[in-house]
N, C-alpha and C positions, 0 to 999 in steps of 0.2 A: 095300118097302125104305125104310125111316126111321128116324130115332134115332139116333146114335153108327156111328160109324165102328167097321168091324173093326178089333180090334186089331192083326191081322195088316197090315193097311190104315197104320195111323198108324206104327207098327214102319217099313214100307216110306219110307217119308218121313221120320222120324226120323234113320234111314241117312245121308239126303242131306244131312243139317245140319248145317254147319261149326259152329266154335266161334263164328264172328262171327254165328251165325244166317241165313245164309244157305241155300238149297238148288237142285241144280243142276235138280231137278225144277219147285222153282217157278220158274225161270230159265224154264225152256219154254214154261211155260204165260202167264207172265208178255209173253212178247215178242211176242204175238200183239197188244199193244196196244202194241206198238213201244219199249218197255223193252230195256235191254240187261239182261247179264250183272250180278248182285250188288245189283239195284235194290230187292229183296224181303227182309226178316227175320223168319223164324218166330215167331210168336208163341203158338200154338195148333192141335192138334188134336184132334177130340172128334168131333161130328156133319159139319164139315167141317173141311179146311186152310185156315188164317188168317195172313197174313202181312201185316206193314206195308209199305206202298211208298215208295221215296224217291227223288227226282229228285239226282241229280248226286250234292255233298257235302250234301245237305241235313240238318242235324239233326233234324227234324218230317218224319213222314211227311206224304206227299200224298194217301195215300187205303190203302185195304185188298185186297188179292186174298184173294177166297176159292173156294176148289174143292174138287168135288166130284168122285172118276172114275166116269166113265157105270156102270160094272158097279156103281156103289152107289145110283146116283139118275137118275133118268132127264131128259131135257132138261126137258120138259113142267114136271116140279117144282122144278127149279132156277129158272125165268125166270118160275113162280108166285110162286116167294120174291122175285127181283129187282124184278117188278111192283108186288109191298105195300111195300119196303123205297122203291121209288123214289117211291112214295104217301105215306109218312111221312114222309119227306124235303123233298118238295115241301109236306108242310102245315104244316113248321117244326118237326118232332121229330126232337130230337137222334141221329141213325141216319144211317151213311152209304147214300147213294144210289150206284148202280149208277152204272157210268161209260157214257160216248156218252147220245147223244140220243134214242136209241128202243129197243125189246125187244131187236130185232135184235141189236144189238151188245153185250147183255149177258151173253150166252153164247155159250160156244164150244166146239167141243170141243178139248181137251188132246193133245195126244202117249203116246202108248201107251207104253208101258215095263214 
């Protein structure tokens, strides 16, 4: 399982998107890092869901959620990506870095729906 996203998959999520770019899907997934409601704006789907994150009224986000749901990818290769991305990251190349301080916390799994 790799590559792009079922379209049937991005469809599903698409649904969820208000006008403001919001989704109440990523709302869920989002609050497992203690986000509330509305903190997340679609930006993309394609291989996975990308959304920008934003504290309070912040105009800039603070960082990116991106997800994948298990029936498309498996933990194993999700927290293989997080690991090179937080490599890059830490050697001074422009790529956001995984959020928390170790693998542990850079996957999770989502709410079913």
């Amino acid at each position: 399982m790799s590559g792009m996203l079922p379209l049937s998959e991005i469809h599903r999520v698409a649904l969820t998107v208000d006008a403001a770019r919001r989704s109440s899907v990523a709302d869920e997934v989002l609050a497992a890092w203690g986000f509330g409601p509305g903190a997340a704006r679609h930006v993309r789907s394609s291989a996975s869901h990308v959304f920008a994150v934003f504290r309070g009224q912040a105009t800039a986000a603070c960082g990116y959620l991106r997800f994948v749901p298990a029936a498309h990818r498996d933990r194993a290769r999700v927290e293989a990506v997080a690991a090179l991305m937080h490599r890059l990251h830490g050697s001074g190349l422009p790529v956001a870095g995984p959020c928390g301080p170790r693998p542990a916390t850079w996957s999770r799994p989502s709410p079913r729906r």
